[in-house]
C-alpha positions in Angstrom: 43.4 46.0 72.4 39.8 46.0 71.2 40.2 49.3 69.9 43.2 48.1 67.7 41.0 45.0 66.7 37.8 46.9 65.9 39.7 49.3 63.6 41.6 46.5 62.0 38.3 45.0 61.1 36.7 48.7 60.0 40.1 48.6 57.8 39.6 45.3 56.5 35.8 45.5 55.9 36.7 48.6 54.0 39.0 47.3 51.6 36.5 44.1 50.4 34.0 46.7 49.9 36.7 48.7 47.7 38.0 46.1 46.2 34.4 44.2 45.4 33.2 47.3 44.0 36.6 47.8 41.6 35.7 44.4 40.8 32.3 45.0 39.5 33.0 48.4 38.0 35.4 45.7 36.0 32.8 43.8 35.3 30.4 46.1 35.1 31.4 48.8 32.7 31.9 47.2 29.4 28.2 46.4 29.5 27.4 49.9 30.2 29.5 50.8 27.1 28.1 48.0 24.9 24.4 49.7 26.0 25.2 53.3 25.6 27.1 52.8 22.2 23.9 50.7 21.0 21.9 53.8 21.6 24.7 56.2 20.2 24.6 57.6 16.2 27.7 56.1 14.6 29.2 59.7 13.9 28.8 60.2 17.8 31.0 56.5 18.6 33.8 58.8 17.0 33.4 61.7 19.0 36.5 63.1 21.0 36.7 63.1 23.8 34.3 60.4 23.7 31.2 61.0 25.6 29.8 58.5 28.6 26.5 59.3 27.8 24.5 59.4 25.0 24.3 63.3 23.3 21.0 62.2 21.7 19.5 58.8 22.3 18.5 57.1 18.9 17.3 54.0 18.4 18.3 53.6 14.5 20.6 50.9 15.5 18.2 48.5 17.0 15.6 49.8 13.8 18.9 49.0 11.4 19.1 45.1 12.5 15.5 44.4 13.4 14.0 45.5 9.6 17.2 43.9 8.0 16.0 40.0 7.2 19.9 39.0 6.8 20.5 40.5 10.2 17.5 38.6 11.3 18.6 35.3 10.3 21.5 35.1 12.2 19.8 35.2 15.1 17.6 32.1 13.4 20.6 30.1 12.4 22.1 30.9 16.1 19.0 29.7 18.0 18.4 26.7 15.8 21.7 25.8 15.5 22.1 26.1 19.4 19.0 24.2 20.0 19.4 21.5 18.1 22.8 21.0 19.8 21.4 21.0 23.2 18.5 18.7 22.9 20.7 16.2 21.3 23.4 16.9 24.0 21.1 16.1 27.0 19.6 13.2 25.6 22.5 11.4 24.4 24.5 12.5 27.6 21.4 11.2 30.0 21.8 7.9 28.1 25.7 8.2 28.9 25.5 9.1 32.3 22.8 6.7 33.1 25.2 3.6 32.0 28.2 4.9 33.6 26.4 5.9 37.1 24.2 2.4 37.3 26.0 -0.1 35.6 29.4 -1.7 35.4 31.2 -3.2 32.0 34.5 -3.4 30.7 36.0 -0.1 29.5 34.1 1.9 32.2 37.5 3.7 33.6 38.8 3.8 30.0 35.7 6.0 28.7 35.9 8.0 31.6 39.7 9.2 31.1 39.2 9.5 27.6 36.5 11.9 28.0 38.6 13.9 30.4 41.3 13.5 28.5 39.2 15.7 25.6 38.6 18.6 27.8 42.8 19.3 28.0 42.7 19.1 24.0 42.4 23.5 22.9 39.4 23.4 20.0 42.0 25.2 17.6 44.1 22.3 17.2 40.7 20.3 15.6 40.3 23.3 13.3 42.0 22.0 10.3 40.8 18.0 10.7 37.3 18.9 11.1 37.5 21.4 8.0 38.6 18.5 6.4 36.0 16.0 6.9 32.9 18.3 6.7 34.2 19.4 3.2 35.0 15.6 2.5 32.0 14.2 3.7 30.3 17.3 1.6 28.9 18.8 5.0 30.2 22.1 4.4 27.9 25.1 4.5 24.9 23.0 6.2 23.5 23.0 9.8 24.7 19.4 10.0 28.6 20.5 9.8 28.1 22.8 13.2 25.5 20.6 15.1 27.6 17.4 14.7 31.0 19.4 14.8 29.6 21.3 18.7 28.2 18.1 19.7 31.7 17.0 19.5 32.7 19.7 22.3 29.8 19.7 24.5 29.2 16.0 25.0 32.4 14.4 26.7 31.6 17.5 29.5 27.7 17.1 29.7 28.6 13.2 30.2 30.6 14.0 33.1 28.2 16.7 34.4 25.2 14.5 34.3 27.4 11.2 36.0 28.4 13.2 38.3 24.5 14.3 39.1 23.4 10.7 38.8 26.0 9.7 41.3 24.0 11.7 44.1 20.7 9.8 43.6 20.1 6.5 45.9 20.3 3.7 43.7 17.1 2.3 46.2 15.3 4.1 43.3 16.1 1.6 40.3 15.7 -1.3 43.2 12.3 0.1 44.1 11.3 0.4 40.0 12.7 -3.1 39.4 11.3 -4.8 42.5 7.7 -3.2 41.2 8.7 -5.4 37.3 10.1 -2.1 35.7 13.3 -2.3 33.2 16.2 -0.1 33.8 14.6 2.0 30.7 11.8 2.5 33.1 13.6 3.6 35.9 15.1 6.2 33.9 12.4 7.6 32.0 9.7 7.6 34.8 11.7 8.2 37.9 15.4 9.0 37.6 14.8 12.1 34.8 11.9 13.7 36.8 14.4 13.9 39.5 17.1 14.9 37.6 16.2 18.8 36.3 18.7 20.4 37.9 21.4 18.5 36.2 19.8 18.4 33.0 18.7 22.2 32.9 22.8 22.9 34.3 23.8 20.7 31.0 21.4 22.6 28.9 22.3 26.3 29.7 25.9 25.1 29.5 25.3 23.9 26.0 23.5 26.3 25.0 25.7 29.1 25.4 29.1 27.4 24.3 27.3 26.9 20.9 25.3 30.2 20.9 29.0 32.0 21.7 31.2 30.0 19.6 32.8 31.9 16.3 36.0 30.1 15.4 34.3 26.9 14.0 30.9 28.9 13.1 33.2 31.0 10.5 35.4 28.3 8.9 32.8 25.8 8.3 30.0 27.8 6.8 30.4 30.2 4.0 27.3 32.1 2.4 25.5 34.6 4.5 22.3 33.1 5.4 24.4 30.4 7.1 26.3 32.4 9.4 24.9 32.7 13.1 25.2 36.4 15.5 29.0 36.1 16.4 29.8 35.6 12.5 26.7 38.5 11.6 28.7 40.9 14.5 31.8 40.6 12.9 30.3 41.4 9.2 29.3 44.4 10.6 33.1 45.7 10.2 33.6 46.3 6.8 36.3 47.6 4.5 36.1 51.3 4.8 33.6 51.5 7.6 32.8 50.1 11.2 29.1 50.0 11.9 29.6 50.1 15.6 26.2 51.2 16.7 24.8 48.2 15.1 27.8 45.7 16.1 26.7 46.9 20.0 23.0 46.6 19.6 23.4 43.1 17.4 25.5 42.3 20.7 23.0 43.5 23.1 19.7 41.7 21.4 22.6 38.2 21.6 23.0 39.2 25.0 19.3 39.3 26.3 18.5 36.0 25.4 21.3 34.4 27.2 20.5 36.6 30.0 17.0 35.2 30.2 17.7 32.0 30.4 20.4 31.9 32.8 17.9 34.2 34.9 15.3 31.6 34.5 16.9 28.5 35.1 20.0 29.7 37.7 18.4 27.9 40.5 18.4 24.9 38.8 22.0 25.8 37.2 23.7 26.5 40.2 22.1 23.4 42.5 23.1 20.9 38.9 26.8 22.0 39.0 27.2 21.7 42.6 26.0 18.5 42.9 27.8 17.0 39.9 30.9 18.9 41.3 31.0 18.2 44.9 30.4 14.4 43.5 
């Protein structure tokens, strides 16, 4: 009987190994392609059969987008777009969260469905209404039209991340600030944001990448080149009569490092923000 129960486990411990290793071959083996093509010649992309690794390893990809200064502000437009987003993201969702975790008014339960109720809502269907008013409101073209059109997508979630962080902090803290003559403006500034990293650095990367990531809105409501951002610049990269596909890998490799960095940097704080507004 043991023997039957120690071989079904050897059996069963075998197949989660096989089946987590499938799993990250999955996962694993586009990025491998992404990194080998970026190091490939174009003529060599088109070899067949095609070849795993690199013939000869050439950097005139990487050389191709870093001494192009069009290339080079995309990555600009991407970072300051995606920055600006994220700054005002956290501060106006910290204001948000603040008011729904600590106070009570009339509305409350309304605010909080209708910002669920934006999440079911696919971006797609705003496509053709927010076209509409950047061009009326003469937006079109500028930084303004993606910063205020993404802040439109990332706030109603960030709200509910960062309420849902809030939650899990004693509210002894305000009554400690308040008995010692401090406004609620106090409490939150001095004691409740100190506290709060982990939620706000888990609403940060989260902003961050949607924007950094996003093309559909990025290509309709800009249209000259030095106001397109790295999805938009990728997808220049295909052309009428050719594909540069050594430089559409390595332009997606250097947009891949950042993101890798700072989800690297800030996971522990990532992953203990979104559990806690989660489990909440």
């Amino acid at each position: 009987m043991r023997r039957r129960n120690s071989r079904r486990e050897k059996l069963i411990t075998l197949a989660l190994y096989l089946g987590l290793a499938a799993g990250l071959f999955f996962a694993a083996f586009p990025i491998y392609w992404m990194l080998g093509s970026s190091l490939k010649s174009n003529s060599e992309i088109f070899a067949l059969p095609p070849t795993i690794l690199p013939r000869v390893f050439t950097l005139e990809a990487y050389t191709a987008i870093l001494t192009d200064p069009v290339k080079l502000h995309f990555f600009f437009n991407s970072y300051l777009v995606a920055m600006l987003v994220t700054i005002f993201t956290v501060v106006f969702a910290l204001l948000a969260a603040y008011g729904f975790s600590r106070f009570n008014f009339r509305g409350k339960g309304v605010l909080s469905t209708l910002f669920i109720s934006t999440q079911t809502l696919p971006p797609i269907t705003l496509l053709i209404p927010f076209f509409g008013l950047v061009v009326s409101y003469g937006l079109f073209n500028t930084y303004a039209a993606l910063v205020l059109t993404y802040l439109v997508f990332t706030l109603p979630y960030a709200i509910l991340l960062m309420t849902g962080y809030l939650n899990t902090l004693p509210r002894d803290l305000d009554e400690a600030v308040a008995v010692d003559g401090g406004s609620s403006w106090t409490a939150l500034w001095r004691v409740i944001v100190p506290i709060s990293l982990p939620g706000i650095v888990a609403t940060s990367v989260y902003t961050f990448l949607l924007c950094w990531n996003e093309f559909l809105f990025a290509l309709t409501l800009t249209k000259s080149t030095d106001m397109r951002t790295v999805p938009i610049g990728i997808q220049l990269l295909m052309g009428q009569h050719a594909f540069e596909w050594n430089q559409m890998m390595a332009m997606s490799v250097l947009g891949s490092v950042p993101l890798l960095l700072i989800y690297l940097l800030a996971q522990r704080y990532f992953l203990a923000g979104m559990s806690a507004g989660a489990v909440k």
